[in-house]
DRENGUSE-347423 format. One line per 2 residues: number of its first residue (from 1); their letters; for each residue x, y, z of N, C-alpha, C. Coordinates in Angstrom, 2 decimals, padded with zeros to 5 digits, always signed. Example, Ala and Ser with C-alpha at 12.3 -4.5 7.8 and 13.67 -1.06 7.14 Angstrom:
1	AS	+013.19,-005.69,+007.80,+012.30,-004.50,+007.80,+013.20,-003.30,+007.80; +012.85,-002.25,+007.08,+013.67,-001.06,+007.14,+012.90,+000.03,+007.87 $
! end
This chain:
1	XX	-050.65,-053.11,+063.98,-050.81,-051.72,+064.25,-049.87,-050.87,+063.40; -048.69,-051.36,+062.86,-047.78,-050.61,+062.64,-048.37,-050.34,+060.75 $
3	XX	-049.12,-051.25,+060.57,-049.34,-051.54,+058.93,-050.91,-050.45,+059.02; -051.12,-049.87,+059.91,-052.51,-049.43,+059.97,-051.87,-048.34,+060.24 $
5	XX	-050.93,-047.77,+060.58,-050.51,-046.52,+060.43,-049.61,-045.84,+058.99; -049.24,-047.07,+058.82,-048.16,-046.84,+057.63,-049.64,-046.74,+056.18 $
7	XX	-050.37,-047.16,+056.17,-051.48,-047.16,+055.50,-052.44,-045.83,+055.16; -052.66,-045.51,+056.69,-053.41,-043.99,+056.79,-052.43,-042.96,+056.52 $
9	XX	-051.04,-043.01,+056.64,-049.87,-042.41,+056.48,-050.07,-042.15,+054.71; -049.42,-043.09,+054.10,-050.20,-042.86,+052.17,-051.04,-043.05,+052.30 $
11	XX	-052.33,-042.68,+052.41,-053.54,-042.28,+052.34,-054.17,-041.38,+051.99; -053.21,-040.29,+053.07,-053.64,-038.80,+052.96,-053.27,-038.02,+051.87 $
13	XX	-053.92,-037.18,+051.95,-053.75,-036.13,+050.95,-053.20,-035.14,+050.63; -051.64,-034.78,+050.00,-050.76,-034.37,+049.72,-051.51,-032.90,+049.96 $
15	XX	-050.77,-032.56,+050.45,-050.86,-030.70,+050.25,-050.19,-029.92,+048.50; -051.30,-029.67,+048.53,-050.83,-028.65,+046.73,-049.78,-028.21,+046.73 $
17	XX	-048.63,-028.28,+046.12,-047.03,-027.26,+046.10,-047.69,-025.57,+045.19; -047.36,-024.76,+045.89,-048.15,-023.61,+045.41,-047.10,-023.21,+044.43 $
19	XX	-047.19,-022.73,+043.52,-045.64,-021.98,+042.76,-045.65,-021.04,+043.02; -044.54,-020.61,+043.19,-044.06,-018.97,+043.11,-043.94,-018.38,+042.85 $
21	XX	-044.20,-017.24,+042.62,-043.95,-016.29,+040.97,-042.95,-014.98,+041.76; -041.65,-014.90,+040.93,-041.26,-013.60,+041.52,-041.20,-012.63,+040.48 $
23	XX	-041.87,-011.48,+041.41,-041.93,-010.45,+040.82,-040.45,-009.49,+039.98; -040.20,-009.44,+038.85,-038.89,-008.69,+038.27,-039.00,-007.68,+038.16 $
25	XX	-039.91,-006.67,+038.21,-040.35,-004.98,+038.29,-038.59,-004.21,+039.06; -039.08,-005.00,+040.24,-037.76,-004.16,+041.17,-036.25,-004.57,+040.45 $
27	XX	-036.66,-005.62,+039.98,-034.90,-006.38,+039.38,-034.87,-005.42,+038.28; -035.90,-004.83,+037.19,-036.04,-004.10,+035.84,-035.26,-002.80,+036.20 $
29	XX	-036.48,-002.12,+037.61,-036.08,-000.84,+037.59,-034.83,-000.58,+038.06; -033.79,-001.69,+038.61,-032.84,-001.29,+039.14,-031.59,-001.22,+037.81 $
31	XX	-031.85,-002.29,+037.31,-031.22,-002.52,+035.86,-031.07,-001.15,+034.87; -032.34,-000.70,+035.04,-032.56,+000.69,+033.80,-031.56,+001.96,+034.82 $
33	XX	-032.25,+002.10,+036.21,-031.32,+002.88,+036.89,-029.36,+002.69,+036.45; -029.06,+001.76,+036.73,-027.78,+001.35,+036.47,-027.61,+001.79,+034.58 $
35	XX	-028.12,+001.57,+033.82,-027.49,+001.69,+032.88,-027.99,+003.16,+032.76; -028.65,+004.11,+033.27,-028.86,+005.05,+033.00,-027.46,+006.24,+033.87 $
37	XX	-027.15,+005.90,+035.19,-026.08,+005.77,+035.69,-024.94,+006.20,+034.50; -024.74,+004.91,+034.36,-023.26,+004.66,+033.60,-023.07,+005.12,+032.61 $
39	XX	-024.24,+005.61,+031.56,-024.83,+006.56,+030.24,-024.20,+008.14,+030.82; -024.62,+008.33,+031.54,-024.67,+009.90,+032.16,-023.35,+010.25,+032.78 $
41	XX	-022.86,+009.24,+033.59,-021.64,+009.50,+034.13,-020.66,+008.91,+033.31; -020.43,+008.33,+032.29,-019.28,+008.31,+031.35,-018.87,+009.27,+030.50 $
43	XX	-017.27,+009.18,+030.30,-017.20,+010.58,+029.34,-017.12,+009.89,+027.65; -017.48,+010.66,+026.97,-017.65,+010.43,+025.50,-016.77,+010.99,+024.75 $
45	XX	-015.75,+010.80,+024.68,-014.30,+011.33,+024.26,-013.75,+009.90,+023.08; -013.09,+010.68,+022.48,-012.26,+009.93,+021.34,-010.88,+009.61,+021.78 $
47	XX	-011.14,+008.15,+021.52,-009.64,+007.55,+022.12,-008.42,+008.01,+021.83; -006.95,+008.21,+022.39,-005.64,+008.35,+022.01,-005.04,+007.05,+020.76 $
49	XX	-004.88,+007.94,+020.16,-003.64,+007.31,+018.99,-003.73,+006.21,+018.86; -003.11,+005.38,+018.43,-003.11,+003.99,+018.47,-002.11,+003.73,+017.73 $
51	XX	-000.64,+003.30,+018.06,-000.08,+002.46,+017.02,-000.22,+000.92,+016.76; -000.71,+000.90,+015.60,-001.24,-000.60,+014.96,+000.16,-001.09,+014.50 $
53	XX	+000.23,-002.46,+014.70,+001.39,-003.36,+014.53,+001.57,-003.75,+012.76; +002.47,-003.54,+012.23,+002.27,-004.32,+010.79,+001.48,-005.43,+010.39 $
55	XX	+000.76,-005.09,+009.54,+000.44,-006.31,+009.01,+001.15,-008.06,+008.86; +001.03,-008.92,+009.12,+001.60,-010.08,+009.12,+002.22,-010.54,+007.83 $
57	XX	+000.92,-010.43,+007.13,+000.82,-011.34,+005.91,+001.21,-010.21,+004.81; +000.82,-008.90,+005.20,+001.04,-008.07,+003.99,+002.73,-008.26,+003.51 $
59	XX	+002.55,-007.60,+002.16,+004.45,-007.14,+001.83,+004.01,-006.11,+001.21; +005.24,-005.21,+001.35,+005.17,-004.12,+001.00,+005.72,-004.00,-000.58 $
61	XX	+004.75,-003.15,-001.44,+004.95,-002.81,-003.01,+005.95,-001.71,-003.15; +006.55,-002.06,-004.09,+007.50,-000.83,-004.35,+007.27,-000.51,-005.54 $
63	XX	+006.99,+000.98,-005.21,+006.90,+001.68,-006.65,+007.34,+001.40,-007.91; +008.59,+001.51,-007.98,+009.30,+001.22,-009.16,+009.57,+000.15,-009.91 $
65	XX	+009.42,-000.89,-009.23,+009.18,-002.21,-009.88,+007.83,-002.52,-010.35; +006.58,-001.32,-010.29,+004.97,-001.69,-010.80,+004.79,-000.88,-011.05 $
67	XX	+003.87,-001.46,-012.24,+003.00,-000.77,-013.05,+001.72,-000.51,-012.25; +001.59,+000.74,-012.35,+000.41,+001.67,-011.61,-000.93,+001.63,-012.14 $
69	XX	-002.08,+001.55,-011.97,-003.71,+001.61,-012.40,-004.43,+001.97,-010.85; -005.29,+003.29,-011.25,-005.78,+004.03,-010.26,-007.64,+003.55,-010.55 $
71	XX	-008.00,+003.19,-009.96,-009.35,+003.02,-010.16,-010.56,+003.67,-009.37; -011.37,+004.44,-010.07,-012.13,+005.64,-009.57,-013.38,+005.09,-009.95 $
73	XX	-014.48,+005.77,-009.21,-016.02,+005.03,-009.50,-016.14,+006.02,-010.99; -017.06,+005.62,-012.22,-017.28,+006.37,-012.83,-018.55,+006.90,-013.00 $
75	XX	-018.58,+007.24,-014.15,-020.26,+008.14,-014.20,-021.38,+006.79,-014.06; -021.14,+006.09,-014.95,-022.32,+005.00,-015.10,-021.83,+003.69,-014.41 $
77	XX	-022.03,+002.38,-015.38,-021.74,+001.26,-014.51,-019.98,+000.99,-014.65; -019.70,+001.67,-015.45,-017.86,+000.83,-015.57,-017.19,+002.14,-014.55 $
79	XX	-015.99,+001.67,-014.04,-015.25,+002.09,-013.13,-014.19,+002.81,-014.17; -014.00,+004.34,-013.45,-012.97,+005.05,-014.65,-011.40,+004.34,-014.06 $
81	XX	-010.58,+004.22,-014.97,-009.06,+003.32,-014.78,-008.40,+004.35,-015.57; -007.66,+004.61,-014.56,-006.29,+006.00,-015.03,-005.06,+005.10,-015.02 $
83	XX	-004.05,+005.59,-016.25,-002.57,+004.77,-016.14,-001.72,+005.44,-015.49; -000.88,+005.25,-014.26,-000.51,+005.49,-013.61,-001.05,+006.00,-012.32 $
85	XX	-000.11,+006.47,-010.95,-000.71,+007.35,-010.36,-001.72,+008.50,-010.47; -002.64,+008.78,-009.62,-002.95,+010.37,-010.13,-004.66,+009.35,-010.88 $
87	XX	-005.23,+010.73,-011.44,-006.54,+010.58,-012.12,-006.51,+012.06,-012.96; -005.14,+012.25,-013.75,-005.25,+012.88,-014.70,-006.14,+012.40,-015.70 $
89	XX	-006.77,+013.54,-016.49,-007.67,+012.88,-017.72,-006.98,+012.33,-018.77; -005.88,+012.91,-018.86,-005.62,+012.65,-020.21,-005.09,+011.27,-019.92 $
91	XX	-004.87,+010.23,-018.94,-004.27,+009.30,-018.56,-005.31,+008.16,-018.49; -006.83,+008.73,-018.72,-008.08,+007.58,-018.64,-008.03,+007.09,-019.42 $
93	XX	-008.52,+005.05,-018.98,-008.27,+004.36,-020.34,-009.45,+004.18,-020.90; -009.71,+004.44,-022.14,-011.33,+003.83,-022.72,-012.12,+003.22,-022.07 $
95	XX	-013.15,+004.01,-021.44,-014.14,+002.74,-020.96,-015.58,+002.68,-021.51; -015.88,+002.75,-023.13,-017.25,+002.83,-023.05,-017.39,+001.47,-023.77 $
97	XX	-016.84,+000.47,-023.68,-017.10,-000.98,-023.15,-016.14,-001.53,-022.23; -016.54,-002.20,-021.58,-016.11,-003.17,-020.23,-014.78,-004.09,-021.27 $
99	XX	-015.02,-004.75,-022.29,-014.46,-005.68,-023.14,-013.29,-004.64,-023.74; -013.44,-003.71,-024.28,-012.35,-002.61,-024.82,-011.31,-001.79,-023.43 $
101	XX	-012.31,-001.86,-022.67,-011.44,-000.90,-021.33,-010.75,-002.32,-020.63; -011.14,-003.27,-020.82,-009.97,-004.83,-020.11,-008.94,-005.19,-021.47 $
103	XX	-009.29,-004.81,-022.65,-008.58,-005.24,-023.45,-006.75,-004.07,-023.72; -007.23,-002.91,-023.23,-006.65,-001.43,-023.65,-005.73,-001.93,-021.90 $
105	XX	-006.22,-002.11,-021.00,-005.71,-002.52,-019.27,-004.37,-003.43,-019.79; -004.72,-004.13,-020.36,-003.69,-005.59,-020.53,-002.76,-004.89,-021.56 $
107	XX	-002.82,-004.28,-022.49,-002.31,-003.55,-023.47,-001.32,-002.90,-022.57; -001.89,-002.14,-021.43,-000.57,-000.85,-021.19,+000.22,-001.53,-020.25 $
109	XX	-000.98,-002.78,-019.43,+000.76,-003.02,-018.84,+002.01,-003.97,-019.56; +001.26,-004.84,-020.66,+002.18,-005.76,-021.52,+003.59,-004.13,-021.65 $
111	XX	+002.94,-003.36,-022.23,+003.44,-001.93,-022.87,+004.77,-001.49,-021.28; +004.34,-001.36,-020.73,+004.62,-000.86,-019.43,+006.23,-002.18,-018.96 $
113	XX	+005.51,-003.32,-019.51,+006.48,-004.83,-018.66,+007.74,-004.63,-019.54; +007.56,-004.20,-021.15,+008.20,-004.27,-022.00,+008.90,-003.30,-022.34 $
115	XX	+008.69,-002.21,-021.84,+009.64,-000.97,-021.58,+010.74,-000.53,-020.74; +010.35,-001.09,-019.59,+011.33,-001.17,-017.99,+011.60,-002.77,-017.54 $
117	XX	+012.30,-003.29,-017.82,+012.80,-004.63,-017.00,+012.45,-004.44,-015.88; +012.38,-003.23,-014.87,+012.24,-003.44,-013.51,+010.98,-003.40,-013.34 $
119	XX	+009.98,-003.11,-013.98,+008.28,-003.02,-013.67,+008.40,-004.72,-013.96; +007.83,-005.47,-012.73,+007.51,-006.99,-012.59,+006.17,-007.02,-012.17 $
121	XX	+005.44,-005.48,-011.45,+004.48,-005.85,-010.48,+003.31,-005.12,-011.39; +002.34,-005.53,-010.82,+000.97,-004.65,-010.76,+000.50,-004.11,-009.47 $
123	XX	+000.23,-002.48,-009.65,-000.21,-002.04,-008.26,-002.07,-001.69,-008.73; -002.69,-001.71,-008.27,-003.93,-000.96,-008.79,-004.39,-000.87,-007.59 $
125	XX	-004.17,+000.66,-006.96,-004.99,+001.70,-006.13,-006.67,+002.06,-006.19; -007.37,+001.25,-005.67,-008.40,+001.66,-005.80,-009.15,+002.53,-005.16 $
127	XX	-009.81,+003.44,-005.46,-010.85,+004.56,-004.79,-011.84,+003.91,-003.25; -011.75,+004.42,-002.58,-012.41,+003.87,-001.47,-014.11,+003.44,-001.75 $
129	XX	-014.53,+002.70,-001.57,-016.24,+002.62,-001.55,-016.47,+001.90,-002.85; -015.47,+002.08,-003.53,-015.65,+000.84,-005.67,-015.83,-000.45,-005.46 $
131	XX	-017.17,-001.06,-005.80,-017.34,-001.89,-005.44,-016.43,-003.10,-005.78; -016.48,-004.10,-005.05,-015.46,-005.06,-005.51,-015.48,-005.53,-007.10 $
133	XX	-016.43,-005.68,-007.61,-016.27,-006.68,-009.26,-015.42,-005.42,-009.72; -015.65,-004.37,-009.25,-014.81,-003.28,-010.64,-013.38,-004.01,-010.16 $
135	XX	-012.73,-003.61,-008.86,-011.44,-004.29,-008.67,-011.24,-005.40,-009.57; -011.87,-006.61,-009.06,-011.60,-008.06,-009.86,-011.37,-007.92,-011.32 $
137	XX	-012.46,-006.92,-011.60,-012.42,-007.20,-013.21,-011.05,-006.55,-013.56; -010.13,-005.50,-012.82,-009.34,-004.49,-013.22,-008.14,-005.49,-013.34 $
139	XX	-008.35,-006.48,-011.83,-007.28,-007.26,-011.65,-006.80,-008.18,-012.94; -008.36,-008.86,-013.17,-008.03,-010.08,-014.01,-007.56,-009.75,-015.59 $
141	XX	-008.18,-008.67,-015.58,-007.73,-007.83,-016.85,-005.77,-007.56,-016.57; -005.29,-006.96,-015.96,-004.20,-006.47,-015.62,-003.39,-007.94,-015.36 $
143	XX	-003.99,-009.01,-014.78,-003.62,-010.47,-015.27,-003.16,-011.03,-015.84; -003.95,-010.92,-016.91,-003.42,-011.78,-018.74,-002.43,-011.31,-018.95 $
145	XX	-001.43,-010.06,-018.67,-000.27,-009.84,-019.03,+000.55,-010.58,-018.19; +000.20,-011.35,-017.22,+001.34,-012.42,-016.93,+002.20,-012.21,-016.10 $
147	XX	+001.85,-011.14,-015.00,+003.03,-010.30,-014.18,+002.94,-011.20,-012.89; +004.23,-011.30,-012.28,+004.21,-012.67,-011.14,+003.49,-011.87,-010.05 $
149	XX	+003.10,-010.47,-009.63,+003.22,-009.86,-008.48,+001.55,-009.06,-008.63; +000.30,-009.23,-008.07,-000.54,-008.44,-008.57,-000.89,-007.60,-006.58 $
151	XX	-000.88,-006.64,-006.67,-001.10,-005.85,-005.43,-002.18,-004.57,-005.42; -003.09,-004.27,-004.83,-004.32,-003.82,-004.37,-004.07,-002.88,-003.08 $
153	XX	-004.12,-001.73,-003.57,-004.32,-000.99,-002.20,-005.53,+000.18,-002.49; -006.27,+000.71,-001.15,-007.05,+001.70,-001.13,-007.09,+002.85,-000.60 $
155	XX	-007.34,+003.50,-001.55,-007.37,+005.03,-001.38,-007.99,+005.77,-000.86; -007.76,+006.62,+000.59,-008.49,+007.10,+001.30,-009.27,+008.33,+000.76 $
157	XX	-010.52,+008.36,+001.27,-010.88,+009.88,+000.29,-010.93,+011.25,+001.16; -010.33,+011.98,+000.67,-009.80,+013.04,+000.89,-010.85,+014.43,+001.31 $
! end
């Protein structure tokens, strides 16, 4: 008897598991409410000050020990390169080849190393937004003169 129940017992026929589907409409609209909320009731104000900590890794350039190159976007594809501070004209170095304006670069600072014992460095200030190869090329140019110290800073535009 017990094998005649246990039998008709697996026998029968499982009832279907129905799935469930839950609806997310109410979970959506509450979501959009909330961020619409927090949109509306926040204030949109510009943060206080900030003092930023020194740089780690940077060191600081000193004027007087470097030779200066200002680098400005120019008219066409070469980047205008002024000697010294500033973007006086009369201070632009040749640039209507890339090969003459890197060759005339290495020229003023050899010129520059060999005038002042204390110029060791290269500074070249570049114009904000110049794309990087003009830098590189200014650098590697300003390079070949052999100076132990090469330093890069950018110039905010005004």
């Amino acid at each position: 008897m017990a094998n005649l129940r246990e039998s008709t017992r697996l026998n029968r026929p499982r009832r279907k598991v129905e799935e469930a589907e839950m609806d997310i409409t109410p979970m959506i609209d509450c979501t959009f409410l909330l961020l619409i909320f927090f949109l509306v009731s926040s204030k949109m104000q510009a943060g206080e000050a900030i003092d930023l900590p020194p740089a780690r890794h940077g060191s600081v350039a000193i004027v007087k020990e470097s030779v200066i190159l200002t680098v400005t976007k120019g008219p066409g594809e070469i980047a205008n390169v002024y000697k010294g501070d500033g973007t006086t004209p009369a201070n632009l170095i040749d640039g209507s080849t890339i090969a003459g304006q890197e060759a005339a670069i290495q020229a003023y600072v050899e010129e520059q190393v060999a005038l002042d014992p204390l110029k060791v460095n290269v500074l070249i200030k570049a114009e904000k937004g110049l794309k990087h190869r003009d830098v590189t090329r200014v650098a590697r140019a300003a390079g070949q003169a052999e100076v132990p110290q090469l330093y890069v800073a950018v110039l905010e535009s005004q």
